[in-house]
Every structure is written in C-alpha cells, then in structure tokens.
N, C-alpha and C positions, 0 to 999 in steps of 0.2 A: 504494500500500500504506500506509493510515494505522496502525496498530499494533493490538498483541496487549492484551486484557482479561484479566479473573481469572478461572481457574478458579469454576466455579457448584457451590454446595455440595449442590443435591437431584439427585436420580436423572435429573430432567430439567433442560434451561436452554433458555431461550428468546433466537431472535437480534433483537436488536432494530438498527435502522437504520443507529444509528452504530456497533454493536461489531462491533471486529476480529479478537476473535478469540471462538469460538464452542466453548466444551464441549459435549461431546455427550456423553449418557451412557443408551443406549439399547440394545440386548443382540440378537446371533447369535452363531453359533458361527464360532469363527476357527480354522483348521488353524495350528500355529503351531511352529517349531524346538524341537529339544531343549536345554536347557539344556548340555547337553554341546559343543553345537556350540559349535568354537574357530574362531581366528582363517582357521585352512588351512579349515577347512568353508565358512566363508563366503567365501572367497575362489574354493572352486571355486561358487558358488553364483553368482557375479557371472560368473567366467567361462561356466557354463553357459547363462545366457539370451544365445543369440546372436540377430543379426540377420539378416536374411533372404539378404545375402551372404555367411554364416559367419562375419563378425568377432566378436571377444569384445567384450561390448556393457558394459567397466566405466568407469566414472563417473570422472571426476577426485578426487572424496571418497571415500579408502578408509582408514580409519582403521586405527594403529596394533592397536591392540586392542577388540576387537570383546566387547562385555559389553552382557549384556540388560538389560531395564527393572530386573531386582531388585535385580542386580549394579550396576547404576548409579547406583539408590538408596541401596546401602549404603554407596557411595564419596561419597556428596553429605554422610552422616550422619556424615563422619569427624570434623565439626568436636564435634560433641558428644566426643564420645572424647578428644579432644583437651583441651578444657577440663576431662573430669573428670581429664586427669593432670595439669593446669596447679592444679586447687584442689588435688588429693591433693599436689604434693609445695610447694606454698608454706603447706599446714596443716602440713605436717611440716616447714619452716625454722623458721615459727613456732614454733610447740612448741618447738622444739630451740632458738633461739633465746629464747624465755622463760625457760626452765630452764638455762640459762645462766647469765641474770641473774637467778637467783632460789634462791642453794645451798642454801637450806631445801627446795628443790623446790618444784614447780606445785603440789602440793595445798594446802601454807603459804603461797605468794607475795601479797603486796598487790600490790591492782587498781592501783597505782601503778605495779608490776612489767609486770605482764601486760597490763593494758588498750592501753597503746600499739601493742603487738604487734599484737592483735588487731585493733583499728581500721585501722593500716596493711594488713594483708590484705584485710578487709572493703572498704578504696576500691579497692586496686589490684585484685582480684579483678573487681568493679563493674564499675570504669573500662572493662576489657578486654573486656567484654561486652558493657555499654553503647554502646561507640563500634565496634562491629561487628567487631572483629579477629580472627574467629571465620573470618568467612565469605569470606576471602582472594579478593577480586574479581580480572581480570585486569588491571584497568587499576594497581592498587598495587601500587609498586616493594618491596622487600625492603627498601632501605634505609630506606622512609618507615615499611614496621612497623616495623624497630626503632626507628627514631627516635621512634614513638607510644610503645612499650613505655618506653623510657627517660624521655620525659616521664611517663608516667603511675605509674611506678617512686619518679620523684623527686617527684611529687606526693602519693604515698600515707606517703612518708618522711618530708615536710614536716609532714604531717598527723598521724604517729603523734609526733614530735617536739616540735610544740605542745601536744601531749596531753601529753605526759611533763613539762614545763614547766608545764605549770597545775596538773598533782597534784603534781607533789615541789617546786615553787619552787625547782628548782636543776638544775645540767647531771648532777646524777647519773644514770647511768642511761641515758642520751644513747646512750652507746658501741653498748652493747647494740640498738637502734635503729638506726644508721647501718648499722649490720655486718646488722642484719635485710634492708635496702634493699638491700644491694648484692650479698648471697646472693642475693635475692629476684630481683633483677634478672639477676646472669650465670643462675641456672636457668632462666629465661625464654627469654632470649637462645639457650641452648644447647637448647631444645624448640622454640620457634620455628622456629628455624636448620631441622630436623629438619621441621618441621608444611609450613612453604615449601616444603623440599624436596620433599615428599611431593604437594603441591600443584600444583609446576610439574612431576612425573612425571607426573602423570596428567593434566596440559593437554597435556601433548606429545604423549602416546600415544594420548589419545582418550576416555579414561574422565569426563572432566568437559565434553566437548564435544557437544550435543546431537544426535541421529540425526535427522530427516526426512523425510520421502517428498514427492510433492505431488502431487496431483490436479490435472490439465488442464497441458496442453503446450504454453499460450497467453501472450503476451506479459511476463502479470503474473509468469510464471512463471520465463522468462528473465530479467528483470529481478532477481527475487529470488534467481536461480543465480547471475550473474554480480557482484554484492554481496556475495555469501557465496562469491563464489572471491577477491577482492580482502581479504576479512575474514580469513576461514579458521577460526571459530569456530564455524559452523556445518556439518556434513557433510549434503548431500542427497543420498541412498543413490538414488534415484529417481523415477522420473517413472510416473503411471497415468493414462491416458485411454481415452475410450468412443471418442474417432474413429478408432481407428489408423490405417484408412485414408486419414486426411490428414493426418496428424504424422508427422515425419520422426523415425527410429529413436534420436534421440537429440536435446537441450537444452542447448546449452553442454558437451556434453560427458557429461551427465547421461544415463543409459540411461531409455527409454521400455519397462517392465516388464510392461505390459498394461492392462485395463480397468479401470470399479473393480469391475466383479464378481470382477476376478482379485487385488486386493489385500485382499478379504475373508476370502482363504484364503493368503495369502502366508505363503514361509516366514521373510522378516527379517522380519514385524511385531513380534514378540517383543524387536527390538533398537532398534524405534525407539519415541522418544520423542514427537514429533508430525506429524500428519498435517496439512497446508495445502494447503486446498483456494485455488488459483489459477483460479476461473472468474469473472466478471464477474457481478458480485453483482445487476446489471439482470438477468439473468438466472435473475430467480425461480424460476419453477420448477422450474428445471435445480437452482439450489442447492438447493430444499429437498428434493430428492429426492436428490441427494448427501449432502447433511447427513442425512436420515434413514437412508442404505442405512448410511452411513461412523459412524452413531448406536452400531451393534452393535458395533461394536470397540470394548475396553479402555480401546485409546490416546486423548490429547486430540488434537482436531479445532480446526484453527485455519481461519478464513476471512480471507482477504488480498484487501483491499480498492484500488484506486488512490491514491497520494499526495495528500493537499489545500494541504499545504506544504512548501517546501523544507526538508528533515531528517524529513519522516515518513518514509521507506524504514527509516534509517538507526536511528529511534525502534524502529520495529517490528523491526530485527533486533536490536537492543540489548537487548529484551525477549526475542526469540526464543533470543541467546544468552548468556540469561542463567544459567551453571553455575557462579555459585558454589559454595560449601560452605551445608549447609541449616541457616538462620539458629539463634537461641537467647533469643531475645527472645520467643516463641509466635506470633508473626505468620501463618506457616505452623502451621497446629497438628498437618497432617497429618503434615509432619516429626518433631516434639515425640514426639507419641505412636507413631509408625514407632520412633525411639528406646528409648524407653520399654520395647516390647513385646518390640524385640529383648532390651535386657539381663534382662525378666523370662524368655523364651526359653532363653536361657544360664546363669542362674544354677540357673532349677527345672527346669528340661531336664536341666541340667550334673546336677545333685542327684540328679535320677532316675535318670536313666544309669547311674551310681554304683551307688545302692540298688539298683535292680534288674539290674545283669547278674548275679548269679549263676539270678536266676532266670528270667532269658532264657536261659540258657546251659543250665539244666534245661529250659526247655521246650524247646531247641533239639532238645535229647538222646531226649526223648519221640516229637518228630516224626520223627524217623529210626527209631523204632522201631516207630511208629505204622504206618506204610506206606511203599514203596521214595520214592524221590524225595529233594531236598532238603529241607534245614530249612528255608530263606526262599523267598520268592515275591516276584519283582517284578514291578512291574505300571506302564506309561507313564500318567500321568497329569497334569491341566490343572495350575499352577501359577498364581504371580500374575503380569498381563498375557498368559495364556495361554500362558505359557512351558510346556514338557512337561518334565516332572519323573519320574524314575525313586524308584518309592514302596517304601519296606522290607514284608513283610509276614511274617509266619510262619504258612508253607503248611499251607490248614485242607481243599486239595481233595485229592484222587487225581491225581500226579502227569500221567499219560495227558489227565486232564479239563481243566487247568486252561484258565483264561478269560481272557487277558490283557489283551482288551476290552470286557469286561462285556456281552458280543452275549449270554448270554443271563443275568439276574439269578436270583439266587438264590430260594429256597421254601422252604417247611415241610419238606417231606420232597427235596429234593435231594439224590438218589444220588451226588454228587459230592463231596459232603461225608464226609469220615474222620470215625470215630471220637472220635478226640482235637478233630477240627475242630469238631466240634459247640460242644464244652467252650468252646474258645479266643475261639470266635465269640459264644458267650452270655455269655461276659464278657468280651468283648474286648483280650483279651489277644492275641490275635494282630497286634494295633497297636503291640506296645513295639518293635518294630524301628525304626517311625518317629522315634524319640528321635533317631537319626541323622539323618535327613534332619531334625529340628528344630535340630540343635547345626551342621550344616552351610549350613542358612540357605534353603535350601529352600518347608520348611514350619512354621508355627508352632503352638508347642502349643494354641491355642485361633484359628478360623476356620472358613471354611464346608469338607467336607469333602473332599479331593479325586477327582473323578471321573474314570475312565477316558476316556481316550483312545476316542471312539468308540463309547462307551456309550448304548444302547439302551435306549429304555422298549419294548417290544413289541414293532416291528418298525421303531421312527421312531427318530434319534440325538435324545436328552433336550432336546440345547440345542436343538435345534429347532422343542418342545413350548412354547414361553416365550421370547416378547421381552425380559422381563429376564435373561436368563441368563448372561451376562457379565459381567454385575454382580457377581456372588461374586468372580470373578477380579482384582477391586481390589484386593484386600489376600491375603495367605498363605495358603494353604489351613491345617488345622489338625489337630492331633488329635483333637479333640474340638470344639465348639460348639455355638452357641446355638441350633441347630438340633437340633441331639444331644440338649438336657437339655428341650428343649420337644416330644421324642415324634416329630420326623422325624430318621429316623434306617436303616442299611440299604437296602436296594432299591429301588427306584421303580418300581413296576408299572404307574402310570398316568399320565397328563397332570397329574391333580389335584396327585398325589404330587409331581411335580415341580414345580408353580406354590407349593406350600406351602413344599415346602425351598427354596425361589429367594427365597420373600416372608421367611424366617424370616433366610435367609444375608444380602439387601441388610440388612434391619432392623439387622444384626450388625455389616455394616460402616460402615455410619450412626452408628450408637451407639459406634462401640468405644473401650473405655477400658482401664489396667492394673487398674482394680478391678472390671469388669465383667468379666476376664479372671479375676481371680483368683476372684471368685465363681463363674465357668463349672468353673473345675478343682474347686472344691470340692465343690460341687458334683453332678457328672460321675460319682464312682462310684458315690455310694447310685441315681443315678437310674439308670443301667445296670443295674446288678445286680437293681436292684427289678424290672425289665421283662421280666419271664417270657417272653414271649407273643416279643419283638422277632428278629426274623430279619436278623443281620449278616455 
C-alpha cells in the first residue's frame, strides 16, 4: 500500500501508475439512509446482515457516534468558529484595553496610544493561524498548545512594547500593554482549554474519525484492517466483494457486506467517508471496471496499492486518517467556502425566517381552509452525499392525491393541484417552509434542487437518465439555484430535461462562491415571478 493522493478538482480524474489514491467522480443513483438515522439504527443495521450460520456479522469498528458525511463536515469546520470567537473577543480586550489608556477616549487617543494595541493583536492573531493551531492534529499534546499560545502571546507583547518605545521615547504607557498580553493570553488559554476539549470529545466518540468500506477481501485488505485495529483512527465499517463464494464471511473481524453491485445501493454509504478499493492494481481490468461502477457514488474512491518501502503502509494510513479540524490558510478551498456559505445560510436564512413567519403562518391558515388536509407536506428527498432529507413544503395538492415520490410529475392542468396551490406554486411560495430545513443545516439557500426520493421522468427513476447525476449531490441541495434562474426549473418530463438540470447543477457546484450565491438570491425572485408559463 504506497499512499493516498489529492483529491482531483474536474468532474472526472484520471488514475495514473503511480497514484494511490484515485477520485472518482462519475454519477448513479445510490439508495442511501435517512439523515434521521441514529446511533441505535445503525447498530440494528450491522446487526441485521447476518451470516449464513445466523451470527450477527458486526465488525470490530463501531463507532461511538455515528454522523453522516454532512454532519461530519460540519464538525471538521468547527475550527473556523472557533477563530472567529478567538479575533471577536481579543478585538474587544483590545479596544477595552486602549480606552483604558487613553481617558480622552478612542476617538481623541494618539497613534502613540492605540497603535501598540493594535499591532500586538495583529501578530498574535497571525501567529495563531499561521502556525496551524486551528487544526488541532492528534499527535499534539494540550500542553505543547498552550505552550505555543504563551510563546506567541509573549511575542506579540514584545512587539507591541517596542512599538510603544519608539513613539513615546519612554516606559509610559508600557503598563497598558503588558496588562493587554496577559488578558490576551489567560482569554486564550480559557477558549483553548474549551476548543481541546471539544476536540478530544469528538476523537473519542467518532465524529472526527474517518468511516470506510473496502472493496475486495484480499490480502491488501487484511493488511490494511489489521493497521487500523493496532491505530484505531480509522473505523472500516466493511468489506464488498464480487466473489462471495470464496471469501470467508468476515476480515479480521470486518463483516463481508456483499458485492459491489450491493454497495451501490447501500444503506451506510451516506456515513462513510471513503471507499478503498483493495484489489491488485495488475489487475486492470478488474480495477477499471470497479473504478468506473464505484465512479457513480458521491463518496471519494481511494485505490490501495502494495508497499514499495518500509513506512509506506503507515504513510498511507496517516493520510487516510487524517481528521483534523479543516484548515484556515485556503489550502483546502472546498472547506473555506463550505464555511462561508454556511454563515451566509444562517444569517439571510436566520433574517428571513424572521420577516417572513407571519406570513407563512397566513399562508399556513389559507391552506387549511383551502381544502381538508394539513398545512405542510413532507416529502423524503436526496440531500448532500445522498443523505435522505425530510423536505418542508406547504401542501399545494389534495390531501387524498398527494405524491410523496414524485412517480408521477406535475402538468398544466393537474387535477391534483388546489386552488390556493396553483397560486403558491406560480410563485413559489410554497418553498418558505424550507427556511427550516436551511437554518437546520440540511439544505442551503442556494444549490441544485432537491429531488424526491425515487422520482421518475416517465416511467424510468431520473438518476438513471444521466451519468452525471450525483454530481449535484456534492454540495447542499438549495432553495433556489442556478439552475432555477437559468429556466430549469419544476418537473422533468424528459431525459433532455434532466441532462440540462444535471449540466446546469454540476456547472453550480464547480463555480460556487458567496457572491455567486448572493447574486443567485437576488436575483431569484424577479426571475420566478417573471415566468408565467413555469409549472412548479
């Protein structure tokens, strides 16, 4: 097993000779758990695949807490969170400290006053970032952050200290500075204390320790299980292979789960993170045929090669379990902007919510009056990495009709449709329930949109229509999108229709930015409203 490579940034990546590890990024439909599923679901889920003597067939890796790809994302992102309470409250010692030493107040104070302040946060701030203490690895002890913190506490002191000495030519003023440092320092210390914490709970429990499966029940495979039982940083939830009939029911320990035609439809895919394929990579054809079937799923595809030297095992698991916190330098950008999109998510989500429930709570009132039934409609639908999402909606059919798998799509004149639903649907307002499932993290205000569970173009399921079609499922489904404001939008009656909305959604998650979000929303309603003609 030589080691794992980088994620490849187009829709496709190509395996060349020597890389280890191999993204796939090529699209089927994956049957995939409900996001609701907890820890007891997945535990009767391991119990229920027995073996052909009836034993319960679970694995030596069973994780405390069992969280999906999204959930697991947003626990990696905690370090951004983290930093922005580490600048909010060292700008506010600052400030308080400036205005301390400065009883005419900040607005009067000379740069004699202020400037040192300032400088000193400016490095220490830096420094913390700089030197990666964000991304709390497993191998760094708690004492060695603090001990980093306090050198870099007392370095940005020193710094603000010289500065004060080369504008005033005297210790005045000094006080003021020291007393900055060492505020600055114990609120570190006591959020820190706190960030660790929260750090080594969720190394314990599982939420920072990567899921896997593997493909082939062959030597490379045992090798790779019996490293990661001596490690313990990596969880192999299972084993899939085509031979069953010559693999024995289980791998160190590890349950043999089925084929790989049976892990295309599996229900933990949604909770693992990568799929390693363990076949001997002489074995061309075999890989490229697994590599294209294992192409269609979400997840990253890693291919595990033979050692060439003493410590490549050991490289490639160090890669494999590598769950830091998701850095803050942009190195990763896909992190960066996962960030990003979440706080724009919760602030204009948070805002809308606000503004509009009085008049969700009017239309609520309408639909009950409109026809018997409830005022909401839920409906199971794909999420990101095919997670199954339960979607808000306010109920636009006849209670008796409704669709919950969109077997058959909507029309011009669909008798299904109320009165009131007509309205709701031509301007979409029957989508404000989703604000929920946007502030609960779910879905986001702007991505490709989510599809029903099972959803039909005519008599075929949609993903089926389109090789790319998992590809949307990389990032959040949305409220709205790019797919919305460019005229695909509503039902899908054809193949076409669905090649267009799959080419318009990958395009989205390609591109996506917080100002190509924010253009989408703005967007979004003159082009709704404008579309007379649109059946949603």
């Amino acid at each position: 097993m030589a080691g794992f490579g980088d994620r490849g940034t187009g829709p496709k990546a190509r395996m060349t000779p020597t890389a280890a590890l191999l993204p796939v990024d090529d699209d089927a439909e994956v049957q995939s758990r409900s996001s609701a599923m907890d820890a007891r679901g997945l535990r009767d889920l391991a119990t229920r695949e027995l073996s052909e003597d009836g034993a319960a067939r679970r694995g030596p890796f069973r994780p405390e807490v069992w969280l999906n790809a999204r959930q697991r994302h947003a626990t990696r992102l905690a370090a951004h969170y983290f930093r922005a309470i580490d600048v909010s409250v060292i700008v506010g010692v600052t400030l308080l400290c400036a205005w301390a030493a400065t009883p005419s107040g900040l607005a009067g104070a000379p740069v004699a006053a202020v400037a040192p302040h300032a400088l000193g946060a400016g490095i220490l701030l830096a420094l913390i970032r700089s030197l990666d203490l964000y991304r709390f690895p497993g191998a760094r002890q708690g004492l060695i952050h603090l001990g980093a913190l306090a050198a870099i506490a007392s370095v940005a002191t020193l710094a603000a200290v010289l500065l004060s000495l080369a504008l005033t030519g005297s210790a005045v003023g000094l006080t003021s500075v020291v007393v900055w440092g060492a505020v600055s320092l114990a609120c570190l210390y006591g959020l820190h204390l706190i960030w660790l914490d929260r750090v080594v709970s969720w190394r314990r429990s599982g939420a920072l320790t990567p899921n896997v499966v593997v493909v082939g029940a062959t030597r490379h495979a045992e090798a790779l299980i019996k490293a990661a039982l001596k490690r313990r940083d990596v969880n192999v939830l299972g084993i899939f292979d085509d031979r069953l009939a010559r693999n024995p029911d289980t791998v160190e320990g590890v349950p043999v789960l089925g084929d790989s035609e049976a892990l295309l439809s599996h229900r933990i895919l949604p909770f693992v993170d990568r799929i390693v394929v363990a076949i001997d990579p002489k074995a061309e054809a075999r890989v490229r045929h697994l590599m294209g079937r294992l192409g269609s799923l979400p997840n990253e595809v890693t291919l595990l090669v033979d050692p060439v030297r003493a410590g490549d095992r050991e490289d490639a698991l160090n890669r494999l379990a590598d769950s830091r916190l998701a850095p803050l330098d942009g190195r990763k950008d896909d992190d960066r902007r996962a960030f990003n999109k979440r706080l724009l998510d919760l602030t204009v989500g948070g805002l809308a919510f606000v503004a509009l429930l009085p008049v969700m709570g009017l239309i609520a009132a309408l639909v009950k009056l409109d026809s018997p039934g409830p005022a909401l409609f839920r409906q199971r639908r794909h999420g990101f990495n095919q997670e199954e999402i339960v979607v808000w909606k306010f109920r636009t059919m006849k209670h008796a009709s409704a669709d919950a798998t969109a077997s058959r799509q909507v029309t011009h004149d669909d008798d299904r449709i109320t009165r009131l639903g007509r309205i709701l649907r031509s301007t979409s307002l029957d989508e404000l329930p989703q604000l929920l499932n946007v502030l609960t993290g779910e879905m986001s205000l702007v991505g490709p949109r989510p599809h029903a569970v099972g959803m039909k173009t005519g008599q075929i399921e949609s993903a089926r229509l389109v090789a790319d079609y998992a590809h949307r499922h990389r990032i959040k489904p949305g409220m709205t999108g790019w797919a919305a404001i460019k005229g695909s939008r509503g039902p899908l009656h054809s193949a076409q229709d669905v090649r267009r909305r799959v080419q318009l959604d990958v395009e989205y998650v390609e591109r996506q930015s917080v100002w190509l979000d924010l253009w989408i929303i703005f967007v979004t309603v003159p082009v709704l409203l404008g579309d007379r003609a649109a059946v949603r």
